[in-house]
MISEVO-197929 format. One line per 10 residues: number of its first residue (from 1); their letters; for each residue x negated, z, y negated of C-alpha. Coordinates in nm, 4 decimals. Each point is the difference from the previous one (the first is absolute). Layout:
<pts>
NUM> a> X,Z,Y  ...;
</pts>
This chain:
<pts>
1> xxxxxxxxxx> -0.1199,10.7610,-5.2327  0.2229,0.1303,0.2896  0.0255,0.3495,0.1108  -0.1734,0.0883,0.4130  0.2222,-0.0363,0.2562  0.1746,0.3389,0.0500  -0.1527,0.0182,0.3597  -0.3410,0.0607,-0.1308  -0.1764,0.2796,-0.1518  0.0665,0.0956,-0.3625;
11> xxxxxxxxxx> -0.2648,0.0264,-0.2232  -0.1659,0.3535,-0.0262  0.1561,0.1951,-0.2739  -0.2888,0.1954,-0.0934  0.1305,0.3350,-0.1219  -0.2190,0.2889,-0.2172  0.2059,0.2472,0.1324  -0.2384,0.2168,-0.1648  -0.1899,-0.0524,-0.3404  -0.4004,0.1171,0.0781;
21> xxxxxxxxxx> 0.0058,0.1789,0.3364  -0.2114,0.2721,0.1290  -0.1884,-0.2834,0.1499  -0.1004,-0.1947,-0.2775  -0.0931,0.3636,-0.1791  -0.2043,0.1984,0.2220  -0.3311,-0.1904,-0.0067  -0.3244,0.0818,-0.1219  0.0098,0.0093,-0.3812  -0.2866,-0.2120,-0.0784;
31> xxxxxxxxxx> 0.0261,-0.2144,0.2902  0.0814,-0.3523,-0.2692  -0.3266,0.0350,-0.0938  0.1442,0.1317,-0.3626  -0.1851,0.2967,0.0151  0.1455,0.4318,-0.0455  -0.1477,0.0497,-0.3246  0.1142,-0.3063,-0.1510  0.3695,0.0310,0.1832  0.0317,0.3619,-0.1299;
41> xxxxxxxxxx> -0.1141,-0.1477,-0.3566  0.2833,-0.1966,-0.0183  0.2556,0.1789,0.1472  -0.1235,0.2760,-0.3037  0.0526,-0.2626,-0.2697  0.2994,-0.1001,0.1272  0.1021,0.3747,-0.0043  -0.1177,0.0281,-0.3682  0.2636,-0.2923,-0.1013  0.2936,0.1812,0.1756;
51> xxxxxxxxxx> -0.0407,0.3352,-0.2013  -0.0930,-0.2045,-0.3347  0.3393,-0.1907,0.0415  0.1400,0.2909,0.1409  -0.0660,0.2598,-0.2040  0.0214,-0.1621,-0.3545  0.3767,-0.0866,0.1252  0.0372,0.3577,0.1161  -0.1276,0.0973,-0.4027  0.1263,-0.2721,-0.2192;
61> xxxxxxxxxx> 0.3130,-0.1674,0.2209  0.1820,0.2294,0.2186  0.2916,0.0633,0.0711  0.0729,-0.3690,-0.1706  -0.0730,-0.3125,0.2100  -0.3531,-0.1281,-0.0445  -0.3092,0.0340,-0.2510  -0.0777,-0.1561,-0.2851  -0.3925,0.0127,0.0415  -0.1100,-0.1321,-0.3186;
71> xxxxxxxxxx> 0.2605,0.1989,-0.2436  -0.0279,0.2957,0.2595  0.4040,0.0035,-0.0261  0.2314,-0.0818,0.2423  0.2588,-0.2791,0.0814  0.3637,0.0162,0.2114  -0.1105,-0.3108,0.0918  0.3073,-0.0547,0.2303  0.1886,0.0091,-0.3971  -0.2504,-0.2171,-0.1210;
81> xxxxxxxxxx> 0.1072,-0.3007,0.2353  0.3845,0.0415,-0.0616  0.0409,0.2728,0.2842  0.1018,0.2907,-0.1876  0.2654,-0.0133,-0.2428  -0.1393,0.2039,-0.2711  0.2978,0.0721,-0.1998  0.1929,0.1983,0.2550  -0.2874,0.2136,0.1725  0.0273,0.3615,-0.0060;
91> xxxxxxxxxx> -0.1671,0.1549,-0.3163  -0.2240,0.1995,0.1850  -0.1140,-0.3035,0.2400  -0.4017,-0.0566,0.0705  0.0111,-0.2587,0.3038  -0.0059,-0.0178,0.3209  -0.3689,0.1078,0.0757  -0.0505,-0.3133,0.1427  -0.4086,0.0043,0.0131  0.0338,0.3081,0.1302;
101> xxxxxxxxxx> 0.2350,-0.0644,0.2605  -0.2325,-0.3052,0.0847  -0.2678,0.2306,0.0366  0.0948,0.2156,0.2771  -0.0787,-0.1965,0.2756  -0.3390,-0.0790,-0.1594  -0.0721,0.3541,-0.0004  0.0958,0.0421,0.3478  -0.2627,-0.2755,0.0564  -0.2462,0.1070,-0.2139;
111> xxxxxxxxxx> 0.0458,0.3753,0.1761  0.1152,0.1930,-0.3043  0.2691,0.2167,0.1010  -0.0013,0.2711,-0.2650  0.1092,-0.2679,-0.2475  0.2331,-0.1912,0.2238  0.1901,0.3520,0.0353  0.0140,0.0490,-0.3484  0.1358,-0.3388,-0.0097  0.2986,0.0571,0.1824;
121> xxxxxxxxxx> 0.0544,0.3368,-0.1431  0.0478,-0.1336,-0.2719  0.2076,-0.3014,0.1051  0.2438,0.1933,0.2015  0.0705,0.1956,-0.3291  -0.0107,-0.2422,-0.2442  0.1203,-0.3839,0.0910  0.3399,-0.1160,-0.0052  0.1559,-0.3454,0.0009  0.3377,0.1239,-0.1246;
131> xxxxxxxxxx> -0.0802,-0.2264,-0.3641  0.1136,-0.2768,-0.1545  -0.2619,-0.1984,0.0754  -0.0332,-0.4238,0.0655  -0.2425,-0.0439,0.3019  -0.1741,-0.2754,0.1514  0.1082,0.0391,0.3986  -0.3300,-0.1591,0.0966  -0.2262,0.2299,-0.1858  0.2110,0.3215,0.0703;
141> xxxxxxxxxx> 0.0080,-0.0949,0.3433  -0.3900,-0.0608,0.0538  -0.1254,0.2418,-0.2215  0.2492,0.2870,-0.0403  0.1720,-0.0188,0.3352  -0.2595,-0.0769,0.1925  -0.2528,0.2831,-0.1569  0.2759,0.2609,0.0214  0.0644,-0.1176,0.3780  -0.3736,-0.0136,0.0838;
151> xxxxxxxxxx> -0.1044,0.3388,-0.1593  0.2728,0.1623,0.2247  -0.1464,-0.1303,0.3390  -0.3660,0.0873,-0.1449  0.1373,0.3420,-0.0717  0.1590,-0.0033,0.3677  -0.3191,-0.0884,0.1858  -0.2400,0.2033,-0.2265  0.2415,0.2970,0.0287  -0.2897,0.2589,0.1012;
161> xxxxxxxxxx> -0.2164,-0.1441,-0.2971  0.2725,0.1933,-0.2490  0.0977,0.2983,-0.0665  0.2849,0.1681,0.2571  0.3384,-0.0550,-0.1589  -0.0852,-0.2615,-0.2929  0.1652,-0.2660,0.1242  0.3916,-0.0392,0.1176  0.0261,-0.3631,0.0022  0.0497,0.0169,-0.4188;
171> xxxxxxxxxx> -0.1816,-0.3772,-0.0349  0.2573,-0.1010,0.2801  0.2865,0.1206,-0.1794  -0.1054,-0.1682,-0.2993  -0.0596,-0.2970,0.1926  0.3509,-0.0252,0.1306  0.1599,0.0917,-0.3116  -0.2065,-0.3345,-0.1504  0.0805,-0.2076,0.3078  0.3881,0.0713,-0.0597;
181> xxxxxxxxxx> 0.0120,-0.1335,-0.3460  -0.1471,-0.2974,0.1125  0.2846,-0.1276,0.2439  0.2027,-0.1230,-0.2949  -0.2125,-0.2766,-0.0431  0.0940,-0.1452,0.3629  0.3320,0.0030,-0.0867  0.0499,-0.3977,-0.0366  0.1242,-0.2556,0.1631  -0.3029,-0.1516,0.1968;
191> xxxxxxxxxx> -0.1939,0.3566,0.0192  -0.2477,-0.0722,-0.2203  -0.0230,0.3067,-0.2371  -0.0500,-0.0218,-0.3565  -0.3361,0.0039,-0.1496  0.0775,0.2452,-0.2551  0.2480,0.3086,0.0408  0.0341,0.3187,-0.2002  -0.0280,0.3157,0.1483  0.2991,0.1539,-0.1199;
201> xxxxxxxxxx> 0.2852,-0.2537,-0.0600  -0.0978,-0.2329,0.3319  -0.0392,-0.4063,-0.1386  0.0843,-0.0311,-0.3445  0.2373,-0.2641,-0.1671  -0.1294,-0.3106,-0.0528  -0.3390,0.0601,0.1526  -0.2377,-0.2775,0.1317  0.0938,-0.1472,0.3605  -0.3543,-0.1278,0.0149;
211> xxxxxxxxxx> -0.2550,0.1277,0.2354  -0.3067,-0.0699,0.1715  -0.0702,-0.0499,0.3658  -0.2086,0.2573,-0.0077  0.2396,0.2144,-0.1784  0.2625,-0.0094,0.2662  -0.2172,-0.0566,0.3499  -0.2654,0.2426,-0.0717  0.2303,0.3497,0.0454  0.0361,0.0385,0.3553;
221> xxxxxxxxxx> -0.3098,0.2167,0.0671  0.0816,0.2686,-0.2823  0.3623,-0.0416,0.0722  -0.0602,-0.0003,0.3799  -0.1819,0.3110,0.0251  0.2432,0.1791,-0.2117  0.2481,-0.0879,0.2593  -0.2403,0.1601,0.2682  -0.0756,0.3144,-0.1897  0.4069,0.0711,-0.0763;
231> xxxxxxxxxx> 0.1899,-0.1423,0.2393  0.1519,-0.1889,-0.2503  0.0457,-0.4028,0.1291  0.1246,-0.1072,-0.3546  -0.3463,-0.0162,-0.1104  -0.1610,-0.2513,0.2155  0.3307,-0.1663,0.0600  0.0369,-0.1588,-0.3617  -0.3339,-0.0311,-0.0171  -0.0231,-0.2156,0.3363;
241> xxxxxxxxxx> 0.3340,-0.2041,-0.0995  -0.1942,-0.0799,-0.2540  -0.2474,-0.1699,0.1576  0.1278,-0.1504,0.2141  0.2580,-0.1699,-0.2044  -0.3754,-0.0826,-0.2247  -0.1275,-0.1681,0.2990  0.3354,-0.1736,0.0643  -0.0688,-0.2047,-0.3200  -0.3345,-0.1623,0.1233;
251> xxxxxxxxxx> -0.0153,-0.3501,-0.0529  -0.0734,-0.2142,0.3376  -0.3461,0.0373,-0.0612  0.0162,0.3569,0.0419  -0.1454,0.0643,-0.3370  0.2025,0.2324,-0.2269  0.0123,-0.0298,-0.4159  -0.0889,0.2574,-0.2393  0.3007,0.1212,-0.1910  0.4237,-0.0135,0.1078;
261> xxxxxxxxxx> 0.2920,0.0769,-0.1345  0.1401,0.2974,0.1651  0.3616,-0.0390,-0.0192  0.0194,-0.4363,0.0599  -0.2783,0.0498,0.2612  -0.1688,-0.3238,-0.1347  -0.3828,-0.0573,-0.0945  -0.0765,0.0042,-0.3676  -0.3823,-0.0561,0.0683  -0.1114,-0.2274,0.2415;
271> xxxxxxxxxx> -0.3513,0.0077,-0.0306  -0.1662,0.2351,0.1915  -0.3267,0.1475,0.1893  -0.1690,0.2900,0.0635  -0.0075,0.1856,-0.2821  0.1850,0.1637,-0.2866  0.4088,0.0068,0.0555  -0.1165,-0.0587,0.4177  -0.2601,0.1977,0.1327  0.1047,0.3096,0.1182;
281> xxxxxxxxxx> 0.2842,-0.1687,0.1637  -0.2572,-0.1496,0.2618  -0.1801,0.2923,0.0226  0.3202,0.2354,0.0580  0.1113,-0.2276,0.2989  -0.3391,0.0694,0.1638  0.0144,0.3836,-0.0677  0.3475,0.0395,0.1110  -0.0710,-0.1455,0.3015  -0.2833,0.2735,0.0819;
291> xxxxxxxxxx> 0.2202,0.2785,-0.1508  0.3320,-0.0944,0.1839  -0.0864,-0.1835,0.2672  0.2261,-0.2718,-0.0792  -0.0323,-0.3675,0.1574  0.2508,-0.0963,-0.2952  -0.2933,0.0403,-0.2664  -0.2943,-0.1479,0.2272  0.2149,-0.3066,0.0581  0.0381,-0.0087,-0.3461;
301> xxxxxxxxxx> -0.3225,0.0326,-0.1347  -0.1202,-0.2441,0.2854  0.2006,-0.2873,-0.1563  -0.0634,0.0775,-0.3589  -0.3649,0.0438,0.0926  -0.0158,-0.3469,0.1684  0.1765,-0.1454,-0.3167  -0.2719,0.1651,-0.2458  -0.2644,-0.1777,0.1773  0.1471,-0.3322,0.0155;
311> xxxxxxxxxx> 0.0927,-0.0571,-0.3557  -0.1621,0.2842,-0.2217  -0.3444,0.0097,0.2095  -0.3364,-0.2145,-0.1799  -0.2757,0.0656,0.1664  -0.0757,0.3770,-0.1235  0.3015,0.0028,-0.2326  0.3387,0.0324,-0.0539  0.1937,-0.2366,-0.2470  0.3501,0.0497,-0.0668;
321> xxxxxxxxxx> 0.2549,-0.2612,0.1510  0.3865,-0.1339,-0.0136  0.1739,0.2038,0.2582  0.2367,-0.3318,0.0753  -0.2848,-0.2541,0.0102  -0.3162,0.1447,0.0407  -0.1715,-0.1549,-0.2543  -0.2545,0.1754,-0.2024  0.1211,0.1612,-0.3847  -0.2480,0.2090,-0.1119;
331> xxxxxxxxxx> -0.3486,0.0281,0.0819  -0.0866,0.3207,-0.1078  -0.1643,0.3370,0.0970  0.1497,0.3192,-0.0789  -0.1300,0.3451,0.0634  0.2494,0.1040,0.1971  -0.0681,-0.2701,0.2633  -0.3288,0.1892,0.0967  0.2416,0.2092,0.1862  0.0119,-0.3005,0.2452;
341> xxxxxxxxxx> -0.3156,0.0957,0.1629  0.1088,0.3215,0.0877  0.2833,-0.1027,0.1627  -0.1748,-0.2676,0.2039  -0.2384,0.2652,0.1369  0.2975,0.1906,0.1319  0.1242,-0.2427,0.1645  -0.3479,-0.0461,0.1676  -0.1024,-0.3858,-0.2224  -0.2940,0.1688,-0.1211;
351> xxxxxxxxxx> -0.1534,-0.3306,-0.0114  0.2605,-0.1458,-0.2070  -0.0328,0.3357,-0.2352  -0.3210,-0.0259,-0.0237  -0.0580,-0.3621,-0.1244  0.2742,0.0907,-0.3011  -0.1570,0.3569,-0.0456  -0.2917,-0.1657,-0.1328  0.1243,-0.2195,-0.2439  0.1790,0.2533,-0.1156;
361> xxxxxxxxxx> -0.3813,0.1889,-0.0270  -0.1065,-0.2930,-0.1663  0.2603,-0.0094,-0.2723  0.0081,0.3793,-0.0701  -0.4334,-0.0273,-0.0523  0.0796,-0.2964,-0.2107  0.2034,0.2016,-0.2539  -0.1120,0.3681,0.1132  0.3630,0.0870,0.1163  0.2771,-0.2174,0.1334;
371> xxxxxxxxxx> 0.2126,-0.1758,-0.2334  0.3885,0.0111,-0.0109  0.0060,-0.3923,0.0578  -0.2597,-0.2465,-0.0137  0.0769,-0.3617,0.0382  -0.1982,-0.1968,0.3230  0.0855,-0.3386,-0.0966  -0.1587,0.0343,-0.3487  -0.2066,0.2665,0.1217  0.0405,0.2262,-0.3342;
381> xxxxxxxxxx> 0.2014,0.3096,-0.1074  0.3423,-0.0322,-0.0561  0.0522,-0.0314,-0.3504  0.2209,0.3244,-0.0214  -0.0185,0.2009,0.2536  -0.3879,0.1011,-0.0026  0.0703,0.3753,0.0938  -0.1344,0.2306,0.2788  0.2462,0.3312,-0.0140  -0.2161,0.1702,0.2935;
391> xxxxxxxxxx> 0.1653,-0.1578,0.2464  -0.0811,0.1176,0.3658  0.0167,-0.3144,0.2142  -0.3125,-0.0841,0.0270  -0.1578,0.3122,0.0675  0.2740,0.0185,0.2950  -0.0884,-0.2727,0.1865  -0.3164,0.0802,-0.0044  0.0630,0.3480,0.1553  0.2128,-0.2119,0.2640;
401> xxxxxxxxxx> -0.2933,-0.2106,0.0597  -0.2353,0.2590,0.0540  0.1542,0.1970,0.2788  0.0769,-0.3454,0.1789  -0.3472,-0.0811,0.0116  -0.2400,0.3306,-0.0466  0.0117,0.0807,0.3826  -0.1037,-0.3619,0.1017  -0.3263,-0.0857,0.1664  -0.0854,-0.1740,-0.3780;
411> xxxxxxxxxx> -0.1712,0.2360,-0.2606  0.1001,-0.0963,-0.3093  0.0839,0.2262,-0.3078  0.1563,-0.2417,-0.1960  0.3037,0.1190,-0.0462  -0.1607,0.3388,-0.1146  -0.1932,-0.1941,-0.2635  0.3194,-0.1530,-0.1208  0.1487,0.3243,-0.0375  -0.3113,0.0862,-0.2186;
421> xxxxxxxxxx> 0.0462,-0.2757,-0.2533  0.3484,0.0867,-0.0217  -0.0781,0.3608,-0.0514  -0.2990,-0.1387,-0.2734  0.2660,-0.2026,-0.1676  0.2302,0.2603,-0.0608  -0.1900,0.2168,-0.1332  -0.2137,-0.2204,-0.1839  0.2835,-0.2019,-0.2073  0.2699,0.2556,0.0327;
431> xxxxxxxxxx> -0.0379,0.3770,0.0227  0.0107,0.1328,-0.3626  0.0277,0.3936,-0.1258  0.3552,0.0395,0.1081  0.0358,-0.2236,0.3621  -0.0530,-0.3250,0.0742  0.1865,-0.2802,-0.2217  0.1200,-0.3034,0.1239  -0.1662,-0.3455,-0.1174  0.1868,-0.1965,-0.2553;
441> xxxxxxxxxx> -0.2020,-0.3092,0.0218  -0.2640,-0.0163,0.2995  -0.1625,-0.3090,-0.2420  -0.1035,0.3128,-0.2592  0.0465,0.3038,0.1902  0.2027,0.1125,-0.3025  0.2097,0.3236,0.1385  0.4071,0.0841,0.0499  0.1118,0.3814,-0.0644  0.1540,0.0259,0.3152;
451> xxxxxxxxxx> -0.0891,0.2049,0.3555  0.2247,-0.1490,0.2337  0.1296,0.2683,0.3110  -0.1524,-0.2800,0.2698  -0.3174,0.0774,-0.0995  -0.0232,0.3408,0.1147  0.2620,-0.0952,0.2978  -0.1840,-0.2855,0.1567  -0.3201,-0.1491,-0.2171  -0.1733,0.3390,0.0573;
461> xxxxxxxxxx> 0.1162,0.1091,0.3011  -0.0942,-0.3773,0.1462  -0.3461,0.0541,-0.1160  0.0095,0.3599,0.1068  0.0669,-0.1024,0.3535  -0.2416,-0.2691,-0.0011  -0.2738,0.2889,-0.0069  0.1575,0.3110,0.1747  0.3217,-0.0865,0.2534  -0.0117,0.3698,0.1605;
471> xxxxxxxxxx> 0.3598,-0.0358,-0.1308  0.0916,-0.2518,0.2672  -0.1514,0.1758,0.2927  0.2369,0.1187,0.2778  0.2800,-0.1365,-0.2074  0.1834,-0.3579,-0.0094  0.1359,-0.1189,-0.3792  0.1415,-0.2772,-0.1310  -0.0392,-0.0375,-0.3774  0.2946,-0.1260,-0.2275;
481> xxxxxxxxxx> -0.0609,-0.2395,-0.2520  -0.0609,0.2802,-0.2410  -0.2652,0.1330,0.2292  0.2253,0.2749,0.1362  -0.1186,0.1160,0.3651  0.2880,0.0001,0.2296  -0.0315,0.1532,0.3818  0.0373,-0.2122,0.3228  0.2275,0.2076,0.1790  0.1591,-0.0945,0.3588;
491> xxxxxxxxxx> 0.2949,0.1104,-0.1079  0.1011,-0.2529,-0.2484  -0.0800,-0.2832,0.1826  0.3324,-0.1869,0.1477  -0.1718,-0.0373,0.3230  -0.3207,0.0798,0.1393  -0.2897,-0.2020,0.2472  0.0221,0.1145,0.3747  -0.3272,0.0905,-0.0445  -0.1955,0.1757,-0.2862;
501> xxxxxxxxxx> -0.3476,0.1097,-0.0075  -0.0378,0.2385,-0.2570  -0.3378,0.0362,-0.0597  -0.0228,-0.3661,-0.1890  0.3411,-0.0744,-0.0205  -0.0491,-0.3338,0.1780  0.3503,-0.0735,0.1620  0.0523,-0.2583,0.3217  0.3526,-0.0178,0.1385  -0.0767,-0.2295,0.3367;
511> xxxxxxxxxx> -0.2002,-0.2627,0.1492  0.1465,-0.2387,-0.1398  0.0316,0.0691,-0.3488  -0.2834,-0.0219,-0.2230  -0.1609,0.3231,-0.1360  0.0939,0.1239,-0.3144  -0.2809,0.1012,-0.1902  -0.1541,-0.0661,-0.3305  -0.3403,-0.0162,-0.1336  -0.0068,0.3274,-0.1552;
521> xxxxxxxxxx> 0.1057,0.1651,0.3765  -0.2523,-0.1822,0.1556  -0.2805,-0.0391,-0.2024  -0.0520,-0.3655,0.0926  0.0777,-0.2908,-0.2200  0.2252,-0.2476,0.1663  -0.2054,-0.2977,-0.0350  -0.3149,0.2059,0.1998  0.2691,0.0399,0.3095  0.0754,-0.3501,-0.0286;
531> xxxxxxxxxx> -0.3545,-0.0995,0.0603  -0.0188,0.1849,0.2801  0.2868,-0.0057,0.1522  0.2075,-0.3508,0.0131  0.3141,0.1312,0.1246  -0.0453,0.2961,-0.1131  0.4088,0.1713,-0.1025  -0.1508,0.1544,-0.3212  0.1348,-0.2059,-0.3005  0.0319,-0.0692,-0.3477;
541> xxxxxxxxxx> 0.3170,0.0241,-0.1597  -0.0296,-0.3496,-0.1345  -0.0153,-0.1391,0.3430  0.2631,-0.2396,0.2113  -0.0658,-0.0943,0.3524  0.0214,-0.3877,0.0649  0.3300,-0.0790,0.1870  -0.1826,-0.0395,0.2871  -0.1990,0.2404,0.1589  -0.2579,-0.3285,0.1362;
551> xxxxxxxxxx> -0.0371,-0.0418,-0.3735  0.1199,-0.3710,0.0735  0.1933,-0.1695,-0.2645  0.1662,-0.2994,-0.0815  0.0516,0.0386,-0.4272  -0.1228,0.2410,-0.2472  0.3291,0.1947,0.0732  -0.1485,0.1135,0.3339  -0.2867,0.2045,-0.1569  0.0252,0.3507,-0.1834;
561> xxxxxxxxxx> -0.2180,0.1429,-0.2611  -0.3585,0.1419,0.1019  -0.0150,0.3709,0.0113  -0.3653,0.0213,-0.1330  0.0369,-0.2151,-0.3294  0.3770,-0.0428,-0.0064  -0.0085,-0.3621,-0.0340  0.2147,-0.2553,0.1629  -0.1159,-0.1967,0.3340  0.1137,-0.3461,0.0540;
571> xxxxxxxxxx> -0.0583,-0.1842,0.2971  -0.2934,-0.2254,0.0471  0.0546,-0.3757,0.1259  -0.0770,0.1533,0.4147  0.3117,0.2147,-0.0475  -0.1577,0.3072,-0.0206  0.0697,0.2482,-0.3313  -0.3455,0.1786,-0.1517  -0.1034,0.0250,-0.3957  -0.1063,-0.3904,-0.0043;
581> xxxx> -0.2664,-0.0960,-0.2659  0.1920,-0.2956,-0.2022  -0.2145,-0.2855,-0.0754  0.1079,-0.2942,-0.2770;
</pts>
């Protein structure tokens, strides 16, 4: 397939330059048809989950890492996958807090500022990262960094919500303090940091040169708006040589693999999709686009998201795929694939998120919850990995969904009624006396002793928002892939449209560019302009233009990819390129 001719148009590059807009928030609560009562019903049990996982932390947990629900003890979790090196930790060591740091934005959302003060109180007073401690970069990044970094701008822009004089910037400090022990890991020959780095002593000897692509392309928006917030470049310069040495190695397909060797630069894993060792790697190209204003990650994402639905795209799924040939490896569902959906509706595909939004429905009311990995060419559970650890993706996407399509002249509740099962789920198979447990084996619903930190940091506040999105009025977020809300601000962005309409954040430059607007800006799905519109410059991010602008062609090569349904046009035997029904 060849590129357009430089002399036409480029396709639209539809940019959320602002998560759930003032827009898409100030209706009529009711007006879905859902119903007050029943809306304020939910949003109360969703409330009632929060302070059960919240508070039984708060008794049984804090300050360590995360709850032990069943035991009603805690775990350092990050210790109990290899992070912390146990035998050189200070004596009087108790964690990191890192469900409560995970909290504070949730509180924030959920409107509880008495606790979120107390929070950083004690924070400011208490954490330190000057211990000799083995972390995961990822994780720290995501969950620790990005919580820390988050809570700071939530303290910023609820400033008259505290009390005069609690907050200095503490979480800030702390923030940068974190950030700087993480540029040893950058130090290597390609860029690509080390997976693993202690906190203390930099990269140890001998440690593992292995990483995922996630692991080294998902840092930019943490590391990025570090940068912003100090002043400080070296932040969001490793993390962006980084990627972009990542999305040097793409194969000619412009897929990517799934693990790398940090210091050779060479693939390890060539198998790859959407999922686990992968996924927030798409989805950080997309947000760093909104959040910095970057072409560099739009043209990015634009190829990789082409190359998804070529070779890992089945109809409503997503198998995994050889990043050199294409050809299909694993055909397999994960959990963390419902993410996709999400994603999708940001970038205004809503039909495309919709279609694999249900199947995911489907699977999670086969089982009651969404297993880790199921297998779609046997169409059973994999044999092993039969867990559900509260994972938030699902829930996510259907937020996403939601505030795409609630506006839209279609009444439909569904995705509230999704939300409801999920809620009736959790509670059903896994609150217990001390939090909610994670599932073991979705075949028995037999329980794990662990309360991960996501739940409380995105699977509640997901379903929280579903219900009650006050939060998102008058205010433009991005989430990180930890659920972290991070501002749209003017200010970071490298450069900014010639003309901006504040009130919905729907940007248009000139004439002659297409308008760059999503789905949750507009309140339209793409595919109803389409219908009504041919011509219209409102487009998909899946879409090329034909070559020609007559849509005349002379091979397959001359035809792009359809911005409704993202599939391929050929050209018919009269020369013209369309979505041509095949027939044997």
């Amino acid at each position: 397939m060849r590129s357009p001719e430089p002399s036409l148009p480029a396709p639209a590059r539809l940019v959320v330059v602002a998560l759930l807009l003032a827009a898409l928030t100030g209706g009529a609560v009711g007006v879905d048809g859902y119903g007050r009562a029943r809306r304020l019903h939910m949003k109360n049990k969703v409330l009632e989950m929060f302070y059960h996982a919240y508070d039984n932390y708060m008794t049984y947990a804090f300050p360590h890492d995360e709850l032990k629900p069943l035991t009603k003890s805690f775990t350092d979790s990050l210790s109990e996958l290899g992070n912390l090196n146990l035998e050189h930790l200070p004596q009087d060591y108790n964690g990191s807090a890192l469900t409560l740091v995970e909290s504070l934005s949730s509180l924030v959302v959920l409107g509880n500022f008495t606790e979120f003060e107390r929070g950083i109180l004690w924070l400011s007073e208490n954490l330190t990262f000057d211990v000799d401690a083995r972390i995961n970069l990822f994780e720290c990044n995501i969950r620790l960094l990005g919580g820390l970094i988050s809570a700071h701008l939530l303290a910023k822009d609820f400033s008259r919500q505290l009390k005069d004089g609690l907050y200095h910037d503490q979480l800030l400090h702390l923030a940068e303090s974190l950030g700087n022990r993480f540029l040893p890991a950058f130090e290597t020959p390609t860029g690509l940091p080390y997976a693993w780095i202690n906190l203390k002593y930099g990269v140890m000897e001998n440690e593992t040169t292995e990483t995922s692509t996630s692991g080294c392309g998902s840092l930019i928006l943490e590391m990025g708006v570090l940068s912003r917030l100090t002043g400080d470049s070296r932040y969001e310069a490793a993390a962006l040589r980084a990627l972009r040495k990542l999305w040097s190695m793409r194969s000619s397909l412009n897929l990517v693999g799934t693990t790398l060797d940090v210091l050779t630069g060479k693939w390890i894993e060539y198998s790859s999709g959407i999922g686990a060792g992968v996924d927030s790697f798409y989805e950080y190209l997309v947000k760093a686009y909104i959040l910095f204003g970057s072409d560099e990650y739009w043209d990015m994402f634009h190829s990789a998201y082409l190359a998804v639905q070529k070779y890992f795209r089945h109809g409503p799924w997503y198998h995994e795929a050889d990043m050199r040939t294409g050809e299909a490896t694993h055909w397999q569902l994960t959990s963390l694939q419902a993410f996709w959906p999400g994603l999708q509706t940001l970038l205004g595909d809503v039909a495309a998120a919709n279609l694999s939004h249900r199947e995911f429905y489907n699977i999670w009311q086969r089982f009651g919850v969404l297993p880790e990995r199921y297998l779609l060419d046997y169409g059973i559970l994999h044999p092993t990995e039969k867990y559900y650890p509260l994972r938030p993706e699902f829930a996510e996407s259907t937020f996403y969904l939601y505030q795409a399509t609630k506006d839209t002249s279609v009444i439909d509740p569904w995705y509230l009624e999704v939300g409801e099962t999920i809620i009736g789920s959790l509670n059903y198979y896994t609150k217990v006396d001390g939090g909610f447990a994670s599932v073991r084996d979705v075949s028995t619903m037999k329980l794990e002793d662990h309360q991960h930190s996501f739940f409380l940091s995105e699977t509640c506040k997901y379903l929280f928002l579903l219900y009650d999105d006050s939060f998102l009025r008058n205010q433009n977020y991005i989430f990180t892939t930890e659920g972290h809300p991070l501002p749209i601000r003017s200010t970071w962005h490298e450069k900014f449209p010639a003309t901006h309409f504040p009130r919905n954040w729907t940007f248009v430059k000139d004439e002659t560019q297409p308008i760059r607007v999503s789905a949750l800006s507009s309140q339209v799905c793409p595919e109803t302009v389409f219908q009504k519109s041919v011509g219209s410059p409102w487009e998909s991010a899946c879409h090329v233009p034909d070559v020609h602008a007559s849509h005349r062609c002379r091979t397959d090569d001359d035809c792009g990819i359809e911005a409704v349904t993202c599939k391929k046009r050929t050209c018919s035997m009269a020369g013209y390129c369309g979505l041509w029904l095949v027939i044997n």
